[in-house]
C-alpha positions as CSV (number, residue, x, y, z in Angstrom):
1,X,1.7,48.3,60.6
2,X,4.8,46.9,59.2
3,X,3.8,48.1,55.5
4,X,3.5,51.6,57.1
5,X,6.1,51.8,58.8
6,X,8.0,50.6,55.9
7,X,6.5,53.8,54.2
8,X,7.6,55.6,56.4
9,X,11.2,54.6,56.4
10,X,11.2,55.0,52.6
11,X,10.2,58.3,52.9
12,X,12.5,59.4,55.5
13,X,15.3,58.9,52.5
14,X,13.8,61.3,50.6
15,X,13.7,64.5,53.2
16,X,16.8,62.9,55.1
17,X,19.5,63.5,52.4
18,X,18.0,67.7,52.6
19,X,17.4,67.8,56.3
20,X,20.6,66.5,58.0
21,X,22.9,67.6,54.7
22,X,25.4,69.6,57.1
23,X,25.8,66.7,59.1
24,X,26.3,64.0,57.0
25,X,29.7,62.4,57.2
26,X,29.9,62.1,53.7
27,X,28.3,63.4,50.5
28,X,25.9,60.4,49.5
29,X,26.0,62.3,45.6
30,X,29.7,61.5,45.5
31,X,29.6,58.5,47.0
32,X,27.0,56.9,45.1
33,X,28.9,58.0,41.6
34,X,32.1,56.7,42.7
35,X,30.5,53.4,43.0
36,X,28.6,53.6,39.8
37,X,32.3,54.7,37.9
38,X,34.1,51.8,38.9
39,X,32.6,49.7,36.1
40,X,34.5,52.3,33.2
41,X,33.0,53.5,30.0
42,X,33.3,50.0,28.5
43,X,31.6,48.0,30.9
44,X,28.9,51.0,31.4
45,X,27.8,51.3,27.4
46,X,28.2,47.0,27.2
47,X,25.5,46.9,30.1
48,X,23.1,50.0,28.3
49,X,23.2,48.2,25.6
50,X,22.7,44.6,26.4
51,X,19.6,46.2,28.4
52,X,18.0,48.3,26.3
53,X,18.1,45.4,23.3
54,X,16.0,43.8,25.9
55,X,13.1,46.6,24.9
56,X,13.5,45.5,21.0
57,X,13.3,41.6,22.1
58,X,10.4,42.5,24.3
59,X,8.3,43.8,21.1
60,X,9.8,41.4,18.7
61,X,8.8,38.4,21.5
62,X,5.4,39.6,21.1
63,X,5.3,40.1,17.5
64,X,6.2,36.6,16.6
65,X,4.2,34.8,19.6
66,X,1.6,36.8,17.5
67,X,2.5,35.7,14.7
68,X,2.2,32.1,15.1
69,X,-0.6,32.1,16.9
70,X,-2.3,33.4,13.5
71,X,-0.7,31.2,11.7
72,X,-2.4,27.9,14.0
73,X,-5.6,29.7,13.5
74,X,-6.2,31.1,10.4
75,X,-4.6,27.9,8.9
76,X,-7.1,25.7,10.7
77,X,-4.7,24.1,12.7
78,X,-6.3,24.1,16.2
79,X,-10.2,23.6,14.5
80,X,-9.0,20.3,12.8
81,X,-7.3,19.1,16.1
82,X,-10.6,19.7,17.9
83,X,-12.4,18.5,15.2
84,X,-10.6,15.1,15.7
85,X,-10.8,14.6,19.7
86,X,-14.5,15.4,19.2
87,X,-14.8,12.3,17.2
88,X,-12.4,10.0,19.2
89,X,-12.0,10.9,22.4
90,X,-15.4,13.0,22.3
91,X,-15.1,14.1,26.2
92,X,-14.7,17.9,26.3
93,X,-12.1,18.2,28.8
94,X,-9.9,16.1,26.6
95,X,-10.5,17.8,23.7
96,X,-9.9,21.1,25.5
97,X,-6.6,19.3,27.2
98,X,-5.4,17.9,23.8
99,X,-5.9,21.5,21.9
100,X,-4.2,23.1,24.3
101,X,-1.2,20.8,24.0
102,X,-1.2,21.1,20.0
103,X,-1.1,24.7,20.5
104,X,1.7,25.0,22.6
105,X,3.7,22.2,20.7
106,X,3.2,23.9,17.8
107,X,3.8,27.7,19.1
108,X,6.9,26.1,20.9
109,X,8.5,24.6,17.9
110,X,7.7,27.4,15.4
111,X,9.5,29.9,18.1
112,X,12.3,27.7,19.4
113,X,15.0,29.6,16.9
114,X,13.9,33.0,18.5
115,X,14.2,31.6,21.6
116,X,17.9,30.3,20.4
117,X,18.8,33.6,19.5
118,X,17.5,35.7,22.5
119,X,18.5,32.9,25.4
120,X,21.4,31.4,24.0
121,X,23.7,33.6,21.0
122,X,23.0,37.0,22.5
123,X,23.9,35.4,25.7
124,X,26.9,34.0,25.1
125,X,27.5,37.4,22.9
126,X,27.2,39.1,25.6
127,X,29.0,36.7,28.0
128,X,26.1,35.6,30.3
129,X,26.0,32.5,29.5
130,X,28.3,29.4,30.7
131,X,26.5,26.8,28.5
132,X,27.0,24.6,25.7
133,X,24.7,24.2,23.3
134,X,23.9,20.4,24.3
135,X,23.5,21.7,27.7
136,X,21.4,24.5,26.7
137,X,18.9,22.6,24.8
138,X,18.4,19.9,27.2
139,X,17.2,22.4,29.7
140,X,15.1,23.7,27.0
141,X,13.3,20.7,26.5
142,X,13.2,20.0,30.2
143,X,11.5,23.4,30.3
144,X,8.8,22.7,27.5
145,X,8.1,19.5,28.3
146,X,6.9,20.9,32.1
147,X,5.5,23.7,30.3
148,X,3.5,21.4,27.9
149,X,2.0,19.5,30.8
150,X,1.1,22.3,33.3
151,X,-0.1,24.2,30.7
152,X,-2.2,21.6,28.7
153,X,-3.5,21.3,32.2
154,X,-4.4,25.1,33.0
155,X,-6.4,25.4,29.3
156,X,-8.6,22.4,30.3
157,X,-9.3,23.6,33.5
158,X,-9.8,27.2,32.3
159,X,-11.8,25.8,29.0
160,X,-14.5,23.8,31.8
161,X,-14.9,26.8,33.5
162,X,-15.6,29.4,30.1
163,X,-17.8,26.2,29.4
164,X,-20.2,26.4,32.8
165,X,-20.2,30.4,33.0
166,X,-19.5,31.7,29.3
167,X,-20.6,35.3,30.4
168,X,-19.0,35.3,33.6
169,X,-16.0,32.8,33.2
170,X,-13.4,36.1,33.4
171,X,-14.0,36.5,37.3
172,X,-14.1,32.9,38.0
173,X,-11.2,32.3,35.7
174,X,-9.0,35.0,37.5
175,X,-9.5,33.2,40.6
176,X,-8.4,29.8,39.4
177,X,-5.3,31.4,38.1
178,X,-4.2,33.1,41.0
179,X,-4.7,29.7,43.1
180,X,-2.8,27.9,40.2
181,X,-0.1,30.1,40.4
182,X,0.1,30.3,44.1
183,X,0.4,26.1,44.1
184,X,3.2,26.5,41.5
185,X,5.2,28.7,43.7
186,X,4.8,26.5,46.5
187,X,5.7,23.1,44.7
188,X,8.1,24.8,42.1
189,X,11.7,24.8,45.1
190,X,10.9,21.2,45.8
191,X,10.0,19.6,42.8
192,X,10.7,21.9,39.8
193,X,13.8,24.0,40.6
194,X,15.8,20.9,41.4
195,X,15.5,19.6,37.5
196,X,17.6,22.3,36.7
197,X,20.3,22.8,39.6
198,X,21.9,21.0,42.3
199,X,20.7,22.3,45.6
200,X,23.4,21.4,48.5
201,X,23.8,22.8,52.2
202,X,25.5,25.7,52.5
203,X,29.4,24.7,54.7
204,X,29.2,25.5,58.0
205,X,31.0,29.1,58.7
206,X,30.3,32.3,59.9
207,X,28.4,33.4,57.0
208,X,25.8,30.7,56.8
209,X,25.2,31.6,61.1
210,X,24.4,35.0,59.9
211,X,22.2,34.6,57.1
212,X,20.2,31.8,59.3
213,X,19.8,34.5,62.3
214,X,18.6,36.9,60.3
215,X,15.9,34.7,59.0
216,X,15.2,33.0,62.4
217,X,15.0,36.7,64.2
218,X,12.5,37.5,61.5
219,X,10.5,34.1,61.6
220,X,11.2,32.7,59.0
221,X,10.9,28.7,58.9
222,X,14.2,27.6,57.8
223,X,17.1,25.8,59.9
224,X,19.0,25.0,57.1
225,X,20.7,27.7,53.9
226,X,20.9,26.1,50.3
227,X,23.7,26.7,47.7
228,X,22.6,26.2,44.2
229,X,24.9,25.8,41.1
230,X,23.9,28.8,38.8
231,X,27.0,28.6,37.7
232,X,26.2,25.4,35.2
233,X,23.8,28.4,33.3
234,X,25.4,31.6,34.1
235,X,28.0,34.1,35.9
236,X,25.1,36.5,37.1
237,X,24.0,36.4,40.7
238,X,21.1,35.4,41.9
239,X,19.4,34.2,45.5
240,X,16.2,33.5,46.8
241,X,13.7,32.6,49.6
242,X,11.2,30.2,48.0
243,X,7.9,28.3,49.1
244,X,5.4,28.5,51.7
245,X,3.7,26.0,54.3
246,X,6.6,23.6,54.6
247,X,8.5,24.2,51.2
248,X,10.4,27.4,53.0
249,X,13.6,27.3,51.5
250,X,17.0,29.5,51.4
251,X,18.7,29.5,48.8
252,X,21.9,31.5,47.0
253,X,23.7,30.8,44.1
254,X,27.1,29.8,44.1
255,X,28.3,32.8,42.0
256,X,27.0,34.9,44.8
257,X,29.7,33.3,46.9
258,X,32.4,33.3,44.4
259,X,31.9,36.6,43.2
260,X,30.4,38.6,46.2
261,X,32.2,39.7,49.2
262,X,30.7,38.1,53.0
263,X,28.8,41.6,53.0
264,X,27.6,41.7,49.5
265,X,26.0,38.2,50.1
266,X,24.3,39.3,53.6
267,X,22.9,42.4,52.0
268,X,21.5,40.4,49.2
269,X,20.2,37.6,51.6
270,X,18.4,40.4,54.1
271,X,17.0,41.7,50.9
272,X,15.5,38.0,49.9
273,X,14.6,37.3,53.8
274,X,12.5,40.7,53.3
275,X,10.0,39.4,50.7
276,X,9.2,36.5,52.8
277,X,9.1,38.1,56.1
278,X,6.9,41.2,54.0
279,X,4.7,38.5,52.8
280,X,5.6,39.4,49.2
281,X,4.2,36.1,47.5
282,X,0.6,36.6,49.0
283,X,0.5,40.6,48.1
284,X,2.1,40.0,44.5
285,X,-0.6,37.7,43.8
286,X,-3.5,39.9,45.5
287,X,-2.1,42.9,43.5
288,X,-2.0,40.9,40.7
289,X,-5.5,39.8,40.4
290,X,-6.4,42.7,39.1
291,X,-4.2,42.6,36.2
292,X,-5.9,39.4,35.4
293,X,-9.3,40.0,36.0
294,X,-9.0,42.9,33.5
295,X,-6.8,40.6,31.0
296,X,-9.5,38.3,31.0
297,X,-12.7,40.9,30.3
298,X,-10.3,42.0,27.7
299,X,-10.3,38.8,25.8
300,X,-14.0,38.2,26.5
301,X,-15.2,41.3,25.1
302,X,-13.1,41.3,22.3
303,X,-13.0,38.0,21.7
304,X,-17.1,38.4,21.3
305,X,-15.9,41.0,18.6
306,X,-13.5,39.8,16.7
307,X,-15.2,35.8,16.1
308,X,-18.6,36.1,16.0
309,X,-20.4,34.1,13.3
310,X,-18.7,31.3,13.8
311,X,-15.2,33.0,11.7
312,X,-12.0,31.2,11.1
313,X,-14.4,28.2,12.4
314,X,-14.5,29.2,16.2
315,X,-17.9,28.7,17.2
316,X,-17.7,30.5,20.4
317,X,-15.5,31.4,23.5
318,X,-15.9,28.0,24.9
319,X,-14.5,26.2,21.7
320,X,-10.7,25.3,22.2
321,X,-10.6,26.1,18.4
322,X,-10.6,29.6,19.7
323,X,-7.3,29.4,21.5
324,X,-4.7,30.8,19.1
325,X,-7.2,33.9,19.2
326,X,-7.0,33.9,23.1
327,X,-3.6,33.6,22.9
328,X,-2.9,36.7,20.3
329,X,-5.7,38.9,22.4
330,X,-3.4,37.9,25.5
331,X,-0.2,38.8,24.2
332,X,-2.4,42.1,23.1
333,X,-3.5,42.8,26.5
334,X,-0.3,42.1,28.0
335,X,1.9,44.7,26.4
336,X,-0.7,47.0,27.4
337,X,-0.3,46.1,31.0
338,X,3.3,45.1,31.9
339,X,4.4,48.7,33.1
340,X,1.8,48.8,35.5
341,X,2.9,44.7,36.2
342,X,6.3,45.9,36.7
343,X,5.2,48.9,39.2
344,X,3.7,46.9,41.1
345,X,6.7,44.4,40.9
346,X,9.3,47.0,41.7
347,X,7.5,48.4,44.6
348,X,7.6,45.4,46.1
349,X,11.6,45.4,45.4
350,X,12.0,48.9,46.9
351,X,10.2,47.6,50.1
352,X,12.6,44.4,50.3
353,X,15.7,46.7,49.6
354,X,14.5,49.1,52.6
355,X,14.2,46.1,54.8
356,X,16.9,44.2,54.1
357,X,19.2,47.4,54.6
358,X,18.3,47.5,58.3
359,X,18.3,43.6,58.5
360,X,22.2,43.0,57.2
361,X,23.5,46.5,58.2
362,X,25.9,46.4,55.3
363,X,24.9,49.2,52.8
364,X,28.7,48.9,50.8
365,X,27.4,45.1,50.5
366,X,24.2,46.4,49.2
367,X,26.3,48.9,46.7
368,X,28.9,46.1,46.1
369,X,25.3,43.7,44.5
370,X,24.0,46.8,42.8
371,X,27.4,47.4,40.9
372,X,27.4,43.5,40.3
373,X,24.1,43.2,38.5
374,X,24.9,46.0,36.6
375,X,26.4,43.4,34.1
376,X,23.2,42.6,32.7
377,X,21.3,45.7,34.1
378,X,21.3,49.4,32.9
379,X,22.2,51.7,35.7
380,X,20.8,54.9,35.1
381,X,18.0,54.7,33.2
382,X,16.1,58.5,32.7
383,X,12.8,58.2,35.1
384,X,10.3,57.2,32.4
385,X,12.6,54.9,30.9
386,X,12.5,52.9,35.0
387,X,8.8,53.4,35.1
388,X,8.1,51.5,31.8
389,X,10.5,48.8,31.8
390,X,12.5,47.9,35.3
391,X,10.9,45.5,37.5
392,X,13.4,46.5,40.4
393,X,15.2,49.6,41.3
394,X,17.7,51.4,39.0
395,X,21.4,50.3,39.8
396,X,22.0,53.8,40.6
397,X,18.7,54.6,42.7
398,X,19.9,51.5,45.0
399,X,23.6,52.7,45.2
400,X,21.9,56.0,46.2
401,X,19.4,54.5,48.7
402,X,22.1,52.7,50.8
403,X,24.8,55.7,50.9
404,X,22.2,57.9,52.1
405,X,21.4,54.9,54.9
406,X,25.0,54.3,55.6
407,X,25.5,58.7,55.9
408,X,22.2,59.1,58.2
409,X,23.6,56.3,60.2
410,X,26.8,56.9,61.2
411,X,25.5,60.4,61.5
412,X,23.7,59.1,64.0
413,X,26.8,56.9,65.7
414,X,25.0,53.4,65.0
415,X,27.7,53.0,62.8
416,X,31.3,53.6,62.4
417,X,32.7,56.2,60.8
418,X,34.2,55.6,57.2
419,X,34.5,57.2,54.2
420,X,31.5,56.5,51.5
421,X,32.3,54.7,47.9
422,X,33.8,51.8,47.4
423,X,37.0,50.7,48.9
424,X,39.9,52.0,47.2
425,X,41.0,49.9,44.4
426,X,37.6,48.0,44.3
427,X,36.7,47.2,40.9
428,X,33.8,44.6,39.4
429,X,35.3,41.2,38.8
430,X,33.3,41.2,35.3
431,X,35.6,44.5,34.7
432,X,38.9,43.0,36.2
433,X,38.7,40.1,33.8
434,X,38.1,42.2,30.9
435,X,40.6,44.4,31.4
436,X,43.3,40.9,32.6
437,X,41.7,39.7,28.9
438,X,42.2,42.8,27.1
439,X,46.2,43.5,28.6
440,X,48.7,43.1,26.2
441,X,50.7,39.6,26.5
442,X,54.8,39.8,26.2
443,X,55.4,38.8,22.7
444,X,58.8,36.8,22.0
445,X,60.5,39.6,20.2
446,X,59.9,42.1,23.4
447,X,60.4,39.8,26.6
448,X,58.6,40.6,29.6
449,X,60.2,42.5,32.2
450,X,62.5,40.8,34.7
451,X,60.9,40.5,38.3
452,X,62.1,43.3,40.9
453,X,60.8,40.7,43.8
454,X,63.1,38.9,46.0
């Protein structure tokens, strides 16, 4: 009932802005672009184009994850690794555990100065980032070194199970993923996350009080709010409601707080609160089956195609050999699906944004993130453009959703009555320090202007 009623809301935004025009207090058109033209010219064609390089990466990613994976098979790599566990250590799990672990070694260390590019110069080009390079690469390793193991892990489990049902091993291998993933997301706040950034209480004020009553009036199973120090990474805001039976946490970064006004961060924390309260991480991964289950039948069947007669020395499916082939046919498959991944993604957003509107009650806060994320996020992308490549709402879709909340409700007197936009003088703090960076310092031949305060 909650879903529906969700619906329902959602839709009442669309008809809404048409229906009860004449009454609106303010035009939610206008109000909406004033919020989206405080970021300037500059700031708005720096955030289209650090975005829509992200479409280029996305392709090249693939390409060279492609690329080596060829390289591991059609070199032999990965059939002389098993060829040597099956002689030593002889038990197939192993084998299928230490293939899998050559593989990703390998693919990690033949990719790491693509991944130095994308995560850490176009970063820092782009001022994203906050780290050093020592700092950078010691997450990196923290990173593939939990990757390695989990992973290693996951392809000999998956490997047993193509082993015991090698026509079938698609459906019961989508199952085992989605409970894999599901215990990952429950041990991943506690154990994981915590390798990466310090977690500490929230202080006591009236901000943390109101981001704990909105979670305890929406049952969710936390008496406590985390801070977290993105900051050691990054200037971009983040915040999150993590875990389930037990592992519940709340948590917001501290550039949330530094950067964000008291209403941006309870907009963004009734937005977070919404996935949990909407059951998000249960519906994600039952939508999501599907994407696997068809992933997998993808690479079985052509998989069958493309290695039959024992080619490239892969005698079947269930011979680890055959991963660097799994792994290009999955990297295949994926491409194909990640818009429909990142529908389903998105409206999962767009249900959280809807809820956490009427949970905070502060649609400039809402506005005030939107215009924040904007750093790293294109704004107004054209409709196909969102469809194929944004996992949440368009910067300018949310603006637009919250003035047309704020209009209807004071419209309707459940809220005060003030003007829509931004307050006046309001300006991103990523656009106030690059216009304080760009202003022109008092050189010694022309002395700066003598104070007129007292």
């Amino acid at each position: 009932m909650r879903l529906i009623g969700l619906a329902a809301f959602s839709a009442a935004f669309v008809f809404s802005g048409t229906a009860l025009a004449a009454a609106l207090p303010f035009d939610p058109e206008q109000a909406t672009r004033a919020w989206l033209d405080t970021m300037g010219a500059e700031a708005t064609a720096r955030s289209n184009a650090y975005y829509e390089g992200g479409y280029w990466i996305e392709l090249a990613s693939a390409a060279v994850s492609i690329a080596v994976a060829a390289l591991i098979l059609l070199l032999g790599w990965a059939r002389g690794v098993r060829d040597w566990l099956e002689r030593t250590v002889k038990w197939f799990p192993l084998v299928a555990l230490g293939v899998g672990f050559f593989v990703n070694l390998v693919s990690t260390v033949l990719t790491f100065p693509f991944s130095h590019y994308v995560d850490f110069v176009r970063e820092h080009r782009y001022d994203l980032s906050t780290q050093t390079f020592p700092e950078w690469f010691g997450e990196q390793l923290i990173g593939a070194g939990i990757g390695l193991v989990v992973g290693s892990i996951f392809i000999a489990i998956l490997y047993a199970i193509i082993r015991a049902a090698r026509n079938t091993w698609w459906i019961w291998g989508s199952a085992v993923t989605i409970v894999f993933v599901g215990v990952l997301g429950m041990l991943a706040p506690v154990y994981i996350a915590p390798m990466f950034n310090t977690y500490t209480p929230m202080e006591q004020g009236e901000l943390r009080d109101d981001i704990l009553a909105f979670a305890q009036a929406n049952g969710v199973p936390a008496d406590n709010v985390y801070v977290y120090d993105r900051s050691r990474q990054t200037n971009s805001i983040s915040a999150n409601v993590s875990g389930a039976f037990g592992t519940t946490r709340i948590s917001l970064a501290d550039t949330l707080l530094e950067r964000g006004s008291p209403e941006a961060v309870r907009a963004v924390m009734g937005h977070e609160i919404g996935h949990y309260v909407l059951g998000h991480t249960y519906s994600l991964l039952i939508m999501n089956t599907g994407l696997i289950l068809f992933s997998f039948a993808f690479v079985h069947f052509a998989f069958r195609a493309l290695a039959k007669n024992e080619r490239w020395g892969v005698r079947d499916i269930a011979d680890p050999a055959g991963l660097p082939l799994v792994l290009i046919l999955l990297t295949v498959v994926g491409l194909l699906t990640t818009p429909v991944q990142r529908n389903i993604t998105r409206f999962h957003e767009n249900q959280a944004d809807a809820f956490g509107l009427n949970a905070a009650r502060e649609p400039d806060g809402f506005a005030e993130a939107a215009v924040l994320l904007s750093e790293y996020r294109k704004m107004e992308p054209s409709g196909l453009e969102e469809w194929v490549f944004y996992t949440h709402p368009s910067g300018w879709n949310r603006v637009h959703r919250a003035m047309v909340w704020k209009a209807n409700e004071i419209a309707a007197g459940r809220l005060p009555n003030t003007p829509g936009g931004p307050p006046p003088g309001w300006v991103p703090d990523f656009v106030r320090a690059r216009d304080a960076e760009a202003a022109p310092t008092p050189s010694a031949a022309e002395p700066a202007a003598p104070s007129t305060q007292e």
